[in-house]
N, C-alpha and C positions, 0 to 999 in steps of 0.2 A: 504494500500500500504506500503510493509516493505523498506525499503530505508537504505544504506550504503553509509553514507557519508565520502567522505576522507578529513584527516586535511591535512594544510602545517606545521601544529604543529608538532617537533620533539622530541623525550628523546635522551638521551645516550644509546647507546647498542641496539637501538629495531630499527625494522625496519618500517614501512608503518603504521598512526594509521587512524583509522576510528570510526566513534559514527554511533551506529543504531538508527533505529527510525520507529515509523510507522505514517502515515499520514490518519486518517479518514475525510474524504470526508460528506459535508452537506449531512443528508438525506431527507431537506425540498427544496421547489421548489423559495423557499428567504429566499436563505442561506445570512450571514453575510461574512461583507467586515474585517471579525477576525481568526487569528488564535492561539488560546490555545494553548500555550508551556510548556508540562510535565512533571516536572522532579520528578525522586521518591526518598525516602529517604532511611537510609541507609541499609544494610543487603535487596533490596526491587529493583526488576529491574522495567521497564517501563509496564509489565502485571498488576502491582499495581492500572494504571488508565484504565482495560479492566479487570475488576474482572468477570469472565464470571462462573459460578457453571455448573456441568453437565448437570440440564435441558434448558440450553441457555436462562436462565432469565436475560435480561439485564440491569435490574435493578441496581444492583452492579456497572455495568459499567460508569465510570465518562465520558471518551471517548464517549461510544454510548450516554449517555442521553446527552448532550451537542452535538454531532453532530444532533439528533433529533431535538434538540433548534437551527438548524440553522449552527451550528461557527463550523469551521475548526478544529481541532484536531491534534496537534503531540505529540507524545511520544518518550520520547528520553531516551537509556542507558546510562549513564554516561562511561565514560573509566574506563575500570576494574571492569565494570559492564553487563550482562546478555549478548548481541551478539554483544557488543562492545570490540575492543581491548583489550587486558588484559595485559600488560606490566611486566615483568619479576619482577621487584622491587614497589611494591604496594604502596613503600614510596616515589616515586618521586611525585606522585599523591597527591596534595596538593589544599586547596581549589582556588587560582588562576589561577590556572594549570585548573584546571574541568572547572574553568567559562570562560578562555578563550577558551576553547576545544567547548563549549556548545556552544560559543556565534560564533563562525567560524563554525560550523556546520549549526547550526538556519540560517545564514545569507544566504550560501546555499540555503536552502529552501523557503527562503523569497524569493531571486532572482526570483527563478523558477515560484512562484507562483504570483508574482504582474508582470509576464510575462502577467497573463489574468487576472487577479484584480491588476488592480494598486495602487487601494484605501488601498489594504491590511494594516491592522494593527496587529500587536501580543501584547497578555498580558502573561505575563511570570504566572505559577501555580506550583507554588512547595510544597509538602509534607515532614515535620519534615525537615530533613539535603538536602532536595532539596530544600525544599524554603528558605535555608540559602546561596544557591549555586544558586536560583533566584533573591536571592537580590544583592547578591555578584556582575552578570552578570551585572545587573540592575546598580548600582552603579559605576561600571569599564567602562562599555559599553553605556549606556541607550539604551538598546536592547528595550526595550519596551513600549509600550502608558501607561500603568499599569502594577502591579503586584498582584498575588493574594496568601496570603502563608498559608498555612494550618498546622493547628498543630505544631506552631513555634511560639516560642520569644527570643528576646534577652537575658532573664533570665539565660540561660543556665542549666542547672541539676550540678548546686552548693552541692547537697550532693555526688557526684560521686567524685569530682574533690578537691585536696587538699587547705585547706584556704592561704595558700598562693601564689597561683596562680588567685586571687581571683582580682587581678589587671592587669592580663598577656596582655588579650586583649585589653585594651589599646593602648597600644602602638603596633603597627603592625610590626615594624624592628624587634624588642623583641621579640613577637612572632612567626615571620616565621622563628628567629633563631633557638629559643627554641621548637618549636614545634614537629620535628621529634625525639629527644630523647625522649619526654613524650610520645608521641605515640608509640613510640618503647617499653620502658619498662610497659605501662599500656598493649597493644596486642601482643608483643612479636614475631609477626610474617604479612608478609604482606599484605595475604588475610584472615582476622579472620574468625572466625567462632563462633558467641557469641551464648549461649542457653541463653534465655530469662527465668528468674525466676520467680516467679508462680504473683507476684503483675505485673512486664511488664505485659504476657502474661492476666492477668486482665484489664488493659489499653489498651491495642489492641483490645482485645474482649470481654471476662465478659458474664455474665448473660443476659446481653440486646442485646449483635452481635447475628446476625441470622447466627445459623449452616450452612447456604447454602454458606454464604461470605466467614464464616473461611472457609472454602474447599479450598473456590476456590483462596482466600490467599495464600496459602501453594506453586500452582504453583509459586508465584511474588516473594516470599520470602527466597527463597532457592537459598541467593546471601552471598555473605560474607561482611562484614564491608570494608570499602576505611579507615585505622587507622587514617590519619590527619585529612578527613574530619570530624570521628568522632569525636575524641578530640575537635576541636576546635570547633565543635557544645554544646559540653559540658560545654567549659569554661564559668564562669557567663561575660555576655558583650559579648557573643562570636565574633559577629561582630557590636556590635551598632555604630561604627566610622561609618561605610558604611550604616546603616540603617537611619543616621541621615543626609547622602547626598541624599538619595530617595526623588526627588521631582514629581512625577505624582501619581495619585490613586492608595491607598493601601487599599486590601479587606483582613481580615484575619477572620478566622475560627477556632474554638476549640473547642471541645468535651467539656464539664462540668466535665469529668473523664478524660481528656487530661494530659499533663507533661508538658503544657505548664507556668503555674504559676498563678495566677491571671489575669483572662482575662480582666480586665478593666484598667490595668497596661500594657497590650501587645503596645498599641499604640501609649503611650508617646516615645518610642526610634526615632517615625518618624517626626521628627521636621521640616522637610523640606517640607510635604506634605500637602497642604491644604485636601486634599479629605479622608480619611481613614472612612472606613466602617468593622464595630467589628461584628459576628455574634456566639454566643455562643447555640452549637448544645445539646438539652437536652437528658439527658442518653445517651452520647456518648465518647467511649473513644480516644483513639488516631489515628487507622486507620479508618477514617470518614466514609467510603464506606461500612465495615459492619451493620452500624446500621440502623434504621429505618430513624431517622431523617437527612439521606442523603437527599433525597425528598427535603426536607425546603434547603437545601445547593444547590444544583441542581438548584434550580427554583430562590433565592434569586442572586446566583452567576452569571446568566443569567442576571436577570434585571441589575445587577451591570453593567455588562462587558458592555452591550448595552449604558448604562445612560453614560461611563466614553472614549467611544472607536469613538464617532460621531469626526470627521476631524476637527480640532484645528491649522492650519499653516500650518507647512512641516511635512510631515509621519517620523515616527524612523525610524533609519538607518536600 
């Protein structure tokens, strides 16, 4: 079910904005009282979690295998992303901006749906610079009973970003000032369009992704960069302030050929959370859903969400 949801969220200069989404529906007969919230990362619209190749093997699909296992499914565009709003000026688009946009959209749909489950709960799922915009939500909002981030640390990608910015994140006044010039001068323009150099395009795929995935990648991918969100996904500490107020179950996920840094070091940023569960995907680079060892993620990420999502007081808002 493809869904256009409208904000009361306004810019300067635009008119009416809305985030798309799609809503997959349990395909078992005891579905779960859960719904999976999807956000993709960057250059990457919300087909990213409905990777379908042309013989309709849905294996690739995180959406279909998860609704198979039961739990509700949405896929959301970010603004300025795939069939969502596109706003004139790509820079007003900032990561507070995306997570409150995300987090009054979701709520939408929550309404709708603990219309007929009222037990409903959601675990936020984000990919790379989406799961920095799940936690972000998570932390401003507590939109969620859990969160689950995939291919993401706080580390940041430190060789991109100059050593003296090596502090930026920090301090958050600082960097929401600072922020839109460095994204300015490092992309120059406000919907980029980055070619990926031959070690990325190794990390997303490689020798080990199955020809059928990259295909069917190529549809979810052909999105341009959001410039602040990416910079500030970059900076090292990008958001660890916020990562360290996360108080409910934290699952996170990495390829072994990931960009995420030392996967036994990802954990430590969440200080607040008793629950955190590490799962390091073998011969896997960074878009998780090409490789083989999706399967062991698919089936581990299920037992998670169940073991972390059983009713604990009042439901998230």
């Amino acid at each position: 079910m493809t869904l256009h949801l409208p904000l009361q969220l306004t810019l300067p200069n635009e008119g009416p904005l809305q985030i798309a989404a799609t809503l997959f529906e349990p395909s078992t007969d005891t579905a779960e009282p859960i719904l999976l919230v999807c956000l993709p990362g960057g250059g990457m619209n919300r087909g990213y979690f409905d990777l379908m190749p042309d013989d309709g093997d849905t294996s690739f699909s995180f959406a279909r295998q998860m609704s198979k296992r039961g739990f509700h499914v949405l896929t959301m565009d970010h603004l300025g992303i795939g069939d969502s709003t596109r706003p004139a000026d790509g820079y007003l688009l900032d990561t507070e901006l995306l997570a409150q946009a995300n987090d009054e959209a979701l709520r939408q749909v929550l309404a709708g749906l603990r219309e007929k489950i009222p037990q409903l709960r959601s675990i936020g799922v984000g990919h790379s610079m989406g799961a920095m915009l799940s936690l972000l939500q998570q932390a401003r909002y507590k939109t969620h009973a859990a969160i689950a981030l995939l291919g993401f640390s706080t580390r940041g990608l430190p060789d991109y970003t100059p050593p003296a910015q090596a502090g930026l994140a920090k301090d958050p006044g600082q960097l929401r000032e600072q922020l839109p010039a460095l994204a300015r001068r490092m992309f120059r323009e406000p919907y980029p369009k980055v070619q990926r150099d031959p070690q990325a395009k190794g990390i997303f795929g490689g020798s080990t992704a199955e020809p059928r995935g990259i295909a069917a990648l190529k549809a979810a991918s052909d999105e341009p960069l959001l410039p602040l969100p990416a910079y500030h996904s970059m900076l090292p500490g990008n958001v660890a302030p916020a990562a360290a107020l996360i108080d409910v179950p934290v699952f996170i996920a990495v390829g072994d050929r990931d960009m995420a840094g030392p996967p036994q070091q990802i954990p430590a940023a969440f200080t607040a959370s008793r629950d955190i569960e590490l799962q390091v995907l073998p011969e896997t680079g960074h878009a998780h859903f090409l490789f083989a060892a999706r399967h062991q993620l698919f089936d581990r990420l299920a037992v998670w969400t169940r073991s972390v999502s059983a009713p604990r007081g009042e439901l998230a808002p």
